[in-house]
N, C-alpha and C positions, 0 to 999 in steps of 0.2 A: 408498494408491491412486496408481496413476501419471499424474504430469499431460501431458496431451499436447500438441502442438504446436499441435492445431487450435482445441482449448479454448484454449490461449495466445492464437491469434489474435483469435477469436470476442471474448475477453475486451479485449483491445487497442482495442476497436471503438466499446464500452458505457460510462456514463458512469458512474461511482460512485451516484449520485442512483437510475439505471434498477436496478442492481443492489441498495442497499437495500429496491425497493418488490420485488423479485424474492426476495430474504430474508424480506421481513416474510410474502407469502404460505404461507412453510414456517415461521412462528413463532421466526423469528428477527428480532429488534428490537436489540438492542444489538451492531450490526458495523463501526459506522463509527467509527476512531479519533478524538476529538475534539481542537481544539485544537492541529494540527500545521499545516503547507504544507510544498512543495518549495520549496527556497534558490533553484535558479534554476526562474523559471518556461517557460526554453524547452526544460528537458530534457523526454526523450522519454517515456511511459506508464511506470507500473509494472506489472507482470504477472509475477508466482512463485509458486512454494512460499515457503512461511517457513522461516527455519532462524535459530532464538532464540538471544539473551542476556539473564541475566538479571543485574541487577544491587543489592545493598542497601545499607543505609548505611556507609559507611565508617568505620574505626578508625583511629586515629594506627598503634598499634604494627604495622597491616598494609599500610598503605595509604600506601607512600611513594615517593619515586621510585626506589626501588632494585629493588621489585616488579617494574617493567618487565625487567628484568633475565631473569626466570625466564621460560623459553620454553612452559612448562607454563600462563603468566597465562591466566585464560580469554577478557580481550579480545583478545588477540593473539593464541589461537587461533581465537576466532569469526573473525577479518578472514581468517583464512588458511587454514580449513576450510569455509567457509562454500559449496557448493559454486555450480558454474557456471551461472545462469540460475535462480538463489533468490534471497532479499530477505531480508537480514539486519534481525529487528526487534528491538529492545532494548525492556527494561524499565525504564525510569530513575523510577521511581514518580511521575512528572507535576513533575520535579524539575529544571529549567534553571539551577540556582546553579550547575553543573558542568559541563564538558562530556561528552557521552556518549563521543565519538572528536572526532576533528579531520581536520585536509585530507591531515593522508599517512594515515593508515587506510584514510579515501574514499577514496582514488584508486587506492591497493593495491583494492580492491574492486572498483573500474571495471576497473582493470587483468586483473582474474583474471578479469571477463566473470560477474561477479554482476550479475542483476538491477537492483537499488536497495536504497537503506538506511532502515529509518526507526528514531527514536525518539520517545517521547514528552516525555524533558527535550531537550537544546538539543548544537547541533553549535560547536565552534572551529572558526576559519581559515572563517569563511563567506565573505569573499571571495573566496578560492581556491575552496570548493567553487560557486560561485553559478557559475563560469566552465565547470565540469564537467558534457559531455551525458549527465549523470549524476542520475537521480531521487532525491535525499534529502530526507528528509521530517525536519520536527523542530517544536519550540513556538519555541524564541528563539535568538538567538546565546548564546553564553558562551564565555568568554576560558579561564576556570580550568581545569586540569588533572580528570580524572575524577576522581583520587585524593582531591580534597578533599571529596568527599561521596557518591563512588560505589565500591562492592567487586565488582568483579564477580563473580560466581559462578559460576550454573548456566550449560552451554551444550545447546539443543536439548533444553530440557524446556519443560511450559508453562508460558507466564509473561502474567500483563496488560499492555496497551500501550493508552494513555489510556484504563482503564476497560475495557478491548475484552478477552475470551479469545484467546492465541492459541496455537496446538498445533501443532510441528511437522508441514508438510507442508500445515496450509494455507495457501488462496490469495491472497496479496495481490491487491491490484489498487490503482491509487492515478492520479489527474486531476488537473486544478487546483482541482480543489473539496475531493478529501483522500485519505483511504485507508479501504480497502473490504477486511474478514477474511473469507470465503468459507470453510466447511466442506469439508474436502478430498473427504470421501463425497460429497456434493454439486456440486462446480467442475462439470464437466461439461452437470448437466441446466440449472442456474442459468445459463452461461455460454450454454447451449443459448436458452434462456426468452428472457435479457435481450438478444439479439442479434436476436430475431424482435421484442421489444418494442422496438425503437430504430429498425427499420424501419417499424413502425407508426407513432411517435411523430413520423420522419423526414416520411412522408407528412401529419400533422397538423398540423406545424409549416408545412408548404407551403402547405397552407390554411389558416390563422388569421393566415400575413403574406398571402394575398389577401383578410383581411375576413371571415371565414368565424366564424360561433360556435359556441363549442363543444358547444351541447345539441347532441344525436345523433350529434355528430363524435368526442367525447373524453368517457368511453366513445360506441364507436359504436354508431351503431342498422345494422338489414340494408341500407337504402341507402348508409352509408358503408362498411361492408362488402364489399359489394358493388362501391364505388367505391376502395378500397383496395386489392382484387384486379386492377382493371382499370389499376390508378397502377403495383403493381408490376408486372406483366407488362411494360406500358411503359417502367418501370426499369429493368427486368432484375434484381432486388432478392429 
């Protein structure tokens, strides 16, 4: 399905939090990747397609520094096909002994006008990337080279990323609060849903900082309803 500019934005708007109670009404419960943050907290939303890596335990007799070498390696081709305005996510199996990539991979990434990046083991050089208006998402720093505990393998099949399914092509989304997998059949009506329910909850949150409780306001009854229509108009919302 193709993702559109508008869903992009819509999506830009909604918080991870709004988007899971938006999932769970279509029976989906397990979408939020756990256990990760962005390095730096001032970069900007994540909002893509996925386009995977998958990685498994590493071998001595494969897994050395001369590997990098082969231009065929599957991390160095995910960094470098990974196309324009997707969210490269890795599988590091909840495993930050190692690093998944480090600060020149991220920034090649930035550079090529990717999205963001997440993993669920841990990024090198986070100094370097925490300075980048660059959303990477990861569980901890780590110093070590991937090679010491990661092979990479598969690129753009499905793979888990903390416990989470993820299938090329669907939708990231990722806050300061985490990252958000979005069925790509779905991005659209969800991204539709969760954008009308943050306008809603906008208007709510306005009245409970004037003192306002929540019976018949949050769910509303037909007079907040009715008071909700008469807030947005006046919004323009």
């Amino acid at each position: 399905m193709q993702f559109s500019e508008a869903t992009r934005e819509k999506l830009k708007t909604v918080s991870t939090a709004t988007l899971t109670t938006v999932l769970m009404k279509r029976g989906l419960r397990n979408v939020f990747i756990r256990g990760i943050h962005k390095i730096n907290p001032a970069a900007p939303r994540l909002v893509g397609p996925a386009f995977t890596l998958r990685y498994i335990p590493a071998r001595e007799d494969l897994d050395h520094v001369g590997a990098f070498n082969d231009r065929g390696h599957p991390q160095r081709r995910a960094v470098e096909e990974c196309p324009e305005g997707h969210v490269l996510v890795m599988d590091s199996r909840k495993d930050a002994s190692a690093a998944s990539a480090g600060g020149i991979l991220v920034t090649r990434l930035w550079m090529r006008g990717v999205a963001g990046v997440v993993t669920d083991g841990g990024f090198r050089d986070t100094p370097d990337i925490a300075k980048l208006p660059f959303p990477a998402y990861h569980s901890a720093p780590s110093a070590p080279t991937n090679l010491i505990r990661h092979h990479a393998l598969d690129i753009n099949q499905p793979i888990g990323c903390g416990d989470v399914p993820v299938y090329p092509g669907d939708v990231i989304v990722g806050d300061d609060e985490g990252v958000v997998v979005i069925p790509s059949a779905i991005a659209d009506e969800v991204a539709n849903e969760a954008f009308e329910q943050t306008v809603f909850e906008d208007f709510v949150e306005e009245r409970v900082k004037e003192g306002r409780g929540i019976f018949g306001l949050y769910p509303p009854g037909p007079e907040a309803q009715a008071e909700f229509l008469r807030w947005r108009q006046e919004k323009r919302r």
